[in-house]
C-alpha positions as CSV (number, residue, x, y, z in Angstrom):
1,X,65.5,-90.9,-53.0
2,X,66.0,-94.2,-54.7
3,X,62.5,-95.5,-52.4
4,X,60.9,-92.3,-54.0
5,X,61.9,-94.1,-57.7
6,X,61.0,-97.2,-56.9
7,X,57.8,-96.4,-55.4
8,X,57.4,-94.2,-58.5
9,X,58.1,-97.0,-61.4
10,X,56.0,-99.6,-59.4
11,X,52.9,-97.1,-59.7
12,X,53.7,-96.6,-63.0
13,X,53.6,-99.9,-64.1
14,X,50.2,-101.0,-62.1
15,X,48.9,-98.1,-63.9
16,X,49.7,-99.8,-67.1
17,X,48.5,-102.4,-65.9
18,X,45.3,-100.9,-65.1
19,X,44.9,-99.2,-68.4
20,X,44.8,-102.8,-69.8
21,X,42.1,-104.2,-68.0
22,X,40.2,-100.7,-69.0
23,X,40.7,-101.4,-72.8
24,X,39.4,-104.6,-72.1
25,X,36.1,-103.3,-71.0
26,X,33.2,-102.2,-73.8
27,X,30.6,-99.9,-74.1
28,X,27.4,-101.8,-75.2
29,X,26.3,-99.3,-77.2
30,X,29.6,-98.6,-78.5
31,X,32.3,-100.9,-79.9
32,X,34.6,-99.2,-78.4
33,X,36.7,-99.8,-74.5
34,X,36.0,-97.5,-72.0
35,X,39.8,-95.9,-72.1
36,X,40.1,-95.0,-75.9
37,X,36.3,-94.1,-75.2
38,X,37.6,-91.4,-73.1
39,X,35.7,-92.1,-70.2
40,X,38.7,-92.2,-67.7
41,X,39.2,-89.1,-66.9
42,X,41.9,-90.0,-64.2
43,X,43.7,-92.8,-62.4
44,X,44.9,-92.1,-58.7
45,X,47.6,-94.9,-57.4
46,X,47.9,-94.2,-53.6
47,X,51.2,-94.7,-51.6
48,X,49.3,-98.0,-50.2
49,X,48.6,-98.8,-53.9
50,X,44.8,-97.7,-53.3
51,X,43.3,-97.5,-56.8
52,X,40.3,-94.6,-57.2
53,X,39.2,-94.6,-61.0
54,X,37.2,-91.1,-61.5
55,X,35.5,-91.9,-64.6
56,X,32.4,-90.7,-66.6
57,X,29.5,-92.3,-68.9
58,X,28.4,-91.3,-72.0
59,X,25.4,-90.0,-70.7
60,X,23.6,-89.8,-67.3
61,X,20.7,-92.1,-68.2
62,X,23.3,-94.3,-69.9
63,X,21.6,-98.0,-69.4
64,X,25.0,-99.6,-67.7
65,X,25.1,-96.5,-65.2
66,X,24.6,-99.0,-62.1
67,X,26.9,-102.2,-63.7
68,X,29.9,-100.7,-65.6
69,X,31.1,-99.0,-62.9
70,X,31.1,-102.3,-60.6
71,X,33.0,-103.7,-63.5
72,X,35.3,-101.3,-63.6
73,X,35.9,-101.3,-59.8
74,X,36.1,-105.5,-59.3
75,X,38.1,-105.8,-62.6
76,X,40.8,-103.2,-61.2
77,X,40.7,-104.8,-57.8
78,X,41.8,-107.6,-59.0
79,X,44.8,-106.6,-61.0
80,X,48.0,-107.6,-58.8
81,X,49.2,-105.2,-56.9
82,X,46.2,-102.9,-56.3
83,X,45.5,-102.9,-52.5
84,X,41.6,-101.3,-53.1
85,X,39.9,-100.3,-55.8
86,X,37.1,-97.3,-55.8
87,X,35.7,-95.6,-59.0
88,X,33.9,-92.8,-58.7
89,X,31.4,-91.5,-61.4
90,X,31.8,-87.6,-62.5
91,X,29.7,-85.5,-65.4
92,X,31.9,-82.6,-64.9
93,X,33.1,-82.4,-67.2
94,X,30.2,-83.9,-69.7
95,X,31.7,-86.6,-72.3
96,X,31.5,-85.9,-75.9
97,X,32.7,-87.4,-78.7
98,X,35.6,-85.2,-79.0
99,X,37.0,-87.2,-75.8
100,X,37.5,-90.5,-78.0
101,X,41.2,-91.3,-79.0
102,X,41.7,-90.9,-82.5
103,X,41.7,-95.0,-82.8
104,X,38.2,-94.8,-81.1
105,X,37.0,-92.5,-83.8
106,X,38.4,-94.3,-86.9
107,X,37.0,-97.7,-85.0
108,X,33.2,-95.8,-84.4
109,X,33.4,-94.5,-88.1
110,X,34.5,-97.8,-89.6
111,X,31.2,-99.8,-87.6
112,X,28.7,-97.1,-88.7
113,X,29.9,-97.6,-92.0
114,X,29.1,-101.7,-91.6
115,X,25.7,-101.0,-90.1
116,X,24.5,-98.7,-92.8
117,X,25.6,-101.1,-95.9
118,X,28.7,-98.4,-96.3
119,X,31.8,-100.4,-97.2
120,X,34.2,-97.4,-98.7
């Protein structure tokens, strides 16, 4: 049992792990990071400590479709202790703004407010 916990706390904290390399990735159209984004939609830590990111994008014709996910994929590859890393693009379901953390929202609000002269 105690292999069980161990195996259990180590996942958890490459997990953490993982979720900070995430918020240190950015949309380019969005100052936001991928994960308060809401554009992980799951993070799968195999007993080999496989990695397999199932993610979305803000849209299909999104203009980073072909090199976020590469990022994503090589920047979680190389966070210690992660024997592989996949990711694994899904529109089911689609993103919407609704899926940003409430920090993403404020954060989105705040920079529209800066681009359109709107300082209140």
């Amino acid at each position: 049992m105690s292999d069980v916990k161990d195996s259990a706390s180590v996942k958890k904290k490459i997990e953490d792990k993982i979720i900070n390399v995430l918020k240190a990735i950015f949309d380019p159209e969005i100052p936001v990071d991928i994960y308060e984004l809401g554009l992980i939609y799951e993070i799968k830590i195999d007993d080999e400590f496989n990695t397999e990111i199932i993610m979305t994008l803000t849209s299909p014709n999104c203009p980073v479709a072909e090199s976020l996910p590469k990022e994503v994929e090589d920047k979680v590859g190389e966070v210690h202790g992660v024997e592989t890393s996949k990711v694994n693009i899904v529109f089911d379901p689609p993103w919407d703004k609704d899926m940003m953390s409430e920090e993403a929202k404020a954060r989105f609000r705040n920079d529209l407010k800066k681009r359109n002269g709107i300082w209140n």
